[in-house]
N, C-alpha and C positions, 0 to 999 in steps of 0.2 A: 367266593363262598358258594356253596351248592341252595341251590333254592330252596329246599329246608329250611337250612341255619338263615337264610332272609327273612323266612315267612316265622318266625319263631323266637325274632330276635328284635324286641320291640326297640323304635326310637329312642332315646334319653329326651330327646326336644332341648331347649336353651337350659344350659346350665348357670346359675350363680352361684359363685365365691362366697359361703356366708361366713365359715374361719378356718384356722390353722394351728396346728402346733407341730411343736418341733419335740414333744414329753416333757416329762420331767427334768430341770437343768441337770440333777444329779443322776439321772437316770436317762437321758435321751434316747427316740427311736433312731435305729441304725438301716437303708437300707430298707425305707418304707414306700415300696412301689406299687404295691395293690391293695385295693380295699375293696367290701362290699357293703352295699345296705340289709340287713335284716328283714326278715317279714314285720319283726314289730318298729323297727325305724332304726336301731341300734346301727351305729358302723363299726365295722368291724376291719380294725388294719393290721395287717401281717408287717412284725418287723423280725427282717429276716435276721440280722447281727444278733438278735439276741433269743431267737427263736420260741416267738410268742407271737398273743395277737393282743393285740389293746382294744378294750370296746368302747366306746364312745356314744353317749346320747347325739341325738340329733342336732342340739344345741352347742357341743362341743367337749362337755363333761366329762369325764374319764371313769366309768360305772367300774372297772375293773381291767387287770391284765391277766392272761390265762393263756397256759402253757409255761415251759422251759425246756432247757436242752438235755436233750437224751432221747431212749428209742422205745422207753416203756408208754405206759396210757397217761395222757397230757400230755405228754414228750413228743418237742420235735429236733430234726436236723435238715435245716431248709439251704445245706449246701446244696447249690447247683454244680452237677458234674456235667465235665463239659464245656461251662461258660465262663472259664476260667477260677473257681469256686469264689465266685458271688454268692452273696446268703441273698435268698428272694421266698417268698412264701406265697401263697393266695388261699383264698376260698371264695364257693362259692356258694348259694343258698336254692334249693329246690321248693318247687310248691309242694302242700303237703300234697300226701295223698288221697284221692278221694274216697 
């Protein structure tokens, strides 16, 4: 990585396991490899299979899921081309601005 993306890209430091889910039984995450934390604590996980994100309290809670599949506004298609079409999503959270 260029010195930049070093100087810019703070430690995590020790991480702890505090929980898990797998969704909803009737409803499961598919294909959940990225997540981020929110400015207000929210996590936020992309499940790609089903082309949404699920948000989650900090605690583990499920506040809401948001998105679905298609190419309008809320709409996504988190095929990866290329990688053999694996569904994969991300996001990521900017400070605001000043």
């Amino acid at each position: 990585p260029s010195a930049l993306a070093q100087e810019a890209t703070p430690s995590a430091g020790p991480v702890e396991f505090l929980w898990e889910t797998r969704g909803d039984p009737t409803d499961p995450l598919g294909n959940h490899a990225f997540l981020a934390v929110a400015p207000d604590g929210a996590i936020w996980v992309a499940d790609g299979d089903h082309n949404r994100f699920l948000i989650f309290s900090p605690d583990g809670g499920l506040i809401e899921s948001w998105g679905e599949t298609g190419s309008g506004e809320g709409q996504f298609d988190f095929t990866t081309r290329g990688w053999g079409g694996y569904d994969h999503g991300a996001i990521a959270f900017a400070p605001a601005p000043a």
